[in-house]
VEXZA-285574 format. One line per 5 residues: number of its first residue (from 1); for each residue x, y, z of C-alpha. Coordinates in steps of 0.02 Angstrom, whole numbers, plus 50000, padded with zeros to 5 digits. Layout:
% VEXZA-285574
NUM	X/Y/Z | ... .
END
This chain:
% VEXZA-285574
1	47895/39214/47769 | 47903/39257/47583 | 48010/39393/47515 | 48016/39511/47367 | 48185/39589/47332 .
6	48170/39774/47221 | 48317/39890/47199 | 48309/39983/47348 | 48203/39871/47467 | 48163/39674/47538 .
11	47978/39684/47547 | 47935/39531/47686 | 47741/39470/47684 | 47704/39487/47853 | 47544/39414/47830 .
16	47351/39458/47792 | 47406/39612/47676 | 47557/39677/47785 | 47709/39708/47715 | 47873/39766/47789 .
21	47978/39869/47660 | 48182/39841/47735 | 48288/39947/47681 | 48434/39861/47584 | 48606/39914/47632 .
26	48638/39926/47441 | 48499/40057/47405 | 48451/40225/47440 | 48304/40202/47542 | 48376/40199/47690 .
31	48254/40172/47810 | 48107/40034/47830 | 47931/40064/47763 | 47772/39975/47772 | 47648/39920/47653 .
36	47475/39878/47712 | 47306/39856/47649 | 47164/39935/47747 | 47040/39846/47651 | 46965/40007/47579 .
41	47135/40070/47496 | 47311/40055/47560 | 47457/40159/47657 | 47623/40185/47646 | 47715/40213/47817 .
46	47865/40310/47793 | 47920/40368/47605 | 48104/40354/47610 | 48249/40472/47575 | 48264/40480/47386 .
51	48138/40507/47235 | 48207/40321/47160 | 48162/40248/47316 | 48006/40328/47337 | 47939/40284/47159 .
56	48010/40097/47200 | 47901/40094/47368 | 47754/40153/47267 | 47785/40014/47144 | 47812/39873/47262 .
61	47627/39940/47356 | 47554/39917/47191 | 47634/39738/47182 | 47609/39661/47351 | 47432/39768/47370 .
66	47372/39762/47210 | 47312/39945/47217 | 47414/40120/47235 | 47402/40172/47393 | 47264/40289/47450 .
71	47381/40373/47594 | 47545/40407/47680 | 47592/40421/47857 | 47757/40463/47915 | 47823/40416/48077 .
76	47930/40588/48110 | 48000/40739/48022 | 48194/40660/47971 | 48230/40652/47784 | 48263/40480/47785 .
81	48081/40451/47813 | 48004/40601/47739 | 48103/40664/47597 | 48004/40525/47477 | 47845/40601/47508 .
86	47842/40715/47347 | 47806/40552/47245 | 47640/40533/47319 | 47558/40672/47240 | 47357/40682/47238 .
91	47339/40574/47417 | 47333/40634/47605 | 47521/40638/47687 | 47470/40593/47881 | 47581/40646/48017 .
96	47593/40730/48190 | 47557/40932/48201 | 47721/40943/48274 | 47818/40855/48139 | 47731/40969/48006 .
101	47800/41134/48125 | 47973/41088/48101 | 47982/41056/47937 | 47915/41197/47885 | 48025/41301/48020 .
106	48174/41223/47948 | 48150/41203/47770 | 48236/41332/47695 | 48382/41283/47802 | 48332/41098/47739 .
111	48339/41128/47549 | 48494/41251/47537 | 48601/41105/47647 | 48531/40986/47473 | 48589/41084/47340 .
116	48703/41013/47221 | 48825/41138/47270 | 48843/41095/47475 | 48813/40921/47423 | 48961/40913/47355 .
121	49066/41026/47461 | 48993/40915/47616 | 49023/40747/47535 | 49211/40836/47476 | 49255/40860/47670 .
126	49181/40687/47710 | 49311/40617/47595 | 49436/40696/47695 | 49419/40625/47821 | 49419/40450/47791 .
131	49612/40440/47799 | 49597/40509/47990 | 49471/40350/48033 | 49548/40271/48174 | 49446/40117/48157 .
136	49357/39989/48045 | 49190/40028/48122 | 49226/40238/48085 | 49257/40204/47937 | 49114/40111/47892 .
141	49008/40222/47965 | 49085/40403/47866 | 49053/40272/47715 | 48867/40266/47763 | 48850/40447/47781 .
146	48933/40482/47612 | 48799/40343/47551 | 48649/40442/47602 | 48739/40598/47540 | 48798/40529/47355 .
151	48594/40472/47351 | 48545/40632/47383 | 48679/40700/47267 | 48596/40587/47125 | 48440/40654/47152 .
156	48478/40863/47152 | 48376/40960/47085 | 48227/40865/47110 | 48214/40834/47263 | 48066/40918/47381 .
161	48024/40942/47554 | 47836/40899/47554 | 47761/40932/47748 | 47623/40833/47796 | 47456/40911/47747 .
166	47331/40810/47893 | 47387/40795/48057 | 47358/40748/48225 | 47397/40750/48421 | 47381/40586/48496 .
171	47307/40452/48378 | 47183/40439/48247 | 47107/40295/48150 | 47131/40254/47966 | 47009/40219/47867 .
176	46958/40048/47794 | 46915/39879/47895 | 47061/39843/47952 | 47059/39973/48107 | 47225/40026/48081 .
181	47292/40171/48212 | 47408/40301/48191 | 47476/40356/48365 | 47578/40485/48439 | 47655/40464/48622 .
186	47755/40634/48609 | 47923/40662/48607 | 48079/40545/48588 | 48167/40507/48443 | 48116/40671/48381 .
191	48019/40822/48450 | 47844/40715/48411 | 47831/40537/48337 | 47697/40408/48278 | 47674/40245/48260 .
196	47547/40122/48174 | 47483/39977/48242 | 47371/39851/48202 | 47277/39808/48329 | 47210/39622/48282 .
201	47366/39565/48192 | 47463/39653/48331 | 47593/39715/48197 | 47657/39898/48261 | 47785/39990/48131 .
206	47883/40092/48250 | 47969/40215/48147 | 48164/40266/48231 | 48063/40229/48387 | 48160/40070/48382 .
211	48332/40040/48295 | 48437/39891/48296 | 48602/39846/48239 | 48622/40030/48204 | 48627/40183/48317 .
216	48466/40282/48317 | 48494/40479/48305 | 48464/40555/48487 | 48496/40736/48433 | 48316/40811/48416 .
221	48233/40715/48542 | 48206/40672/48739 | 48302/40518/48766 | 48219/40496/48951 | 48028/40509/48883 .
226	48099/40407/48744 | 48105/40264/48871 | 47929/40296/48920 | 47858/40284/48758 | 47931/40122/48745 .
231	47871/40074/48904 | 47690/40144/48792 | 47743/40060/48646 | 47731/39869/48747 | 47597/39904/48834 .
236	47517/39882/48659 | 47581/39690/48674 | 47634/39696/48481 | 47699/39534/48413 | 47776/39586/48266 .
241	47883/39763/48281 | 47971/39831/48135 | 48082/39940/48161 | 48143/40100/48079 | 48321/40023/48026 .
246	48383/39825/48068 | 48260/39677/48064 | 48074/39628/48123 | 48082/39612/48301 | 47963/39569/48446 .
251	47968/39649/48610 | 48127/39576/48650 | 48181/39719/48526 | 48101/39846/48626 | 48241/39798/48773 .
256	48361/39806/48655 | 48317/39999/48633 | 48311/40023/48818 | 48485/39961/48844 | 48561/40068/48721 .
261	48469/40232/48788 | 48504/40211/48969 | 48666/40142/48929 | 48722/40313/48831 | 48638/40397/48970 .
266	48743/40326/49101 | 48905/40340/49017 | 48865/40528/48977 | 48816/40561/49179 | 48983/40460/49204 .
271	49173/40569/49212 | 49227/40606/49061 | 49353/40474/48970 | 49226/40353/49059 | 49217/40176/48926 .
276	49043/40128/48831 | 48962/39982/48876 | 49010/39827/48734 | 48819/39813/48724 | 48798/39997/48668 .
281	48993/39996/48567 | 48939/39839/48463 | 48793/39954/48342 | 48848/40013/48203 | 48865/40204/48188 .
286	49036/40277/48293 | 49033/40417/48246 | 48833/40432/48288 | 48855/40342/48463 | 49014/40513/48488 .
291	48853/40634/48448 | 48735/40538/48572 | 48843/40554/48701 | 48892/40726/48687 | 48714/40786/48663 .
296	48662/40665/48824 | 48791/40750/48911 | 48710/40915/48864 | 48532/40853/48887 | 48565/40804/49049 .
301	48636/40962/49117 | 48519/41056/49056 | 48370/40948/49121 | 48461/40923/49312 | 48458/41136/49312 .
306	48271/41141/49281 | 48258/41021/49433 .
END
């Protein structure tokens, strides 16, 4: 498997035109992107968190494609994946209707919390806490957060919300030869995601669908349909899965998942002061693993009332 290494990604040839765009821990991308050719143009999936990022993802499609791309999609509404989107001006931004909804409910909110001025307030108090970090692993994790935070810090001033302008409910086709799918199985990560797969290659880009090595955000979603989409999400028999942060996985990735959500499930339906599971402890992201349990916790009292 060749590799291209840019500022802010490692682009790996997946084959036939498909490119996964990882993230590098040194950059301010973020999360993992995909290149692809369709045959008649090329997409983008996912933009990234920062302008730099963005214009280096647009770059590295013209590279490895050998055309700009022709479209976006974005798997779901977090800024990590959809905050890059103003650099592809001119082209249709693809994405669920329910995604586009929240953005634009919460995008005032959104751009006042990325001014320069509560950027640096936030990334002030983030600061002080690091002396209070009771462990290696905390503090590597407040020193992601003030990462993303000092990216987005770099980049005041211009940096824009841009909602999906097509959408969808359940899956549409892309155009070109390739017979590319964009696909929505509802809720999980987030109030509505998508994924694209590719059906003859069998190459599915999952978005934060699927995290590993780090601890996927459970705050906006439904952790229990979560596991049914990925019960969806194989059904597909993909043989290549990459993932919205960590490495390109297979299936065996997709169990992965699993065991983290019903492990954070169980241990929030367990008595309080109850211990993680190693399997679920050993991600990165404490801090993120204290805010999955305590909105699990909440999630599941709320959904054993409806009952």
């Amino acid at each position: 498997m060749t590799e291209t290494k840019t500022a802010h990604y490692t682009i790996e040839d997946l084959g036939n035109g498909i490119h996964a765009a990882l993230a590098r821990p040194d950059g301010f991308a973020v999360c993992n992107s995909g290149l692809v050719d369709l045959g008649e143009g090329g997409v983008v999936f996912d933009t990234g968190l920062t302008p730099d990022s963005a214009r280096d993802l647009k770059s590295s499609a013209e590279l490895v494609l050998g055309r700009s791309p022709s479209l976006c999609v974005i798997s779901h509404r977090h800024l990590d994946h959809a905050l890059g989107n103003s650099e592809f001006p001119g082209i249709p931004i693809w994405g669920t209707r329910r995604a586009r909804e929240v953005i634009l409910e919460t995008r005032d909110q959104t751009m006042a919390e990325l001014k320069r001025e509560q950027l640096e307030k936030d990334i002030g108090e983030l600061e002080s806490r690091r002396p209070e970090m009771k462990s290696e692993a905390a503090v590597k994790d407040l020193d992601f957060i003030l990462l993303m935070n000092r990216a987005l810090l770099a980049s005041a001033g211009r940096l824009q919300l841009i909602p999906p302008d097509q959408t969808f409910e359940t899956r549409v086709s892309l155009p070109g030869r390739r017979g590319a799918e964009f696909v929505s199985f509802g809720s999980g990560h987030t109030e509505a995601d998508a994924i694209m797969f590719l059906p003859q290659e069998k190459v599915l880009f999952a978005g934060d669908l699927v995290c590993l090595g780090i601890q996927p955000s459970m705050g906006n979603g439904d952790p229990e349909h979560w596991l049914t989409v990925l019960d969806e999400i194989e059904r597909l028999r993909p043989e290549q899965i990459v993932p919205g942060h960590g490495p390109v996985t297979t299936v065996e990735g997709l169990e992965e998942v699993r065991g983290y959500l019903t492990g954070v499930l169980r241990a929030a339906g367990a008595s309080k002061g109850a211990k993680l599971p190693a399997a679920i402890r050993r991600w990165e992201g404490t801090l993120s693993l204290e805010e999955n349990v305590k909105f699990a916790r909440g999630w599941l009292a709320a959904h054993r009332s409806r009952r």
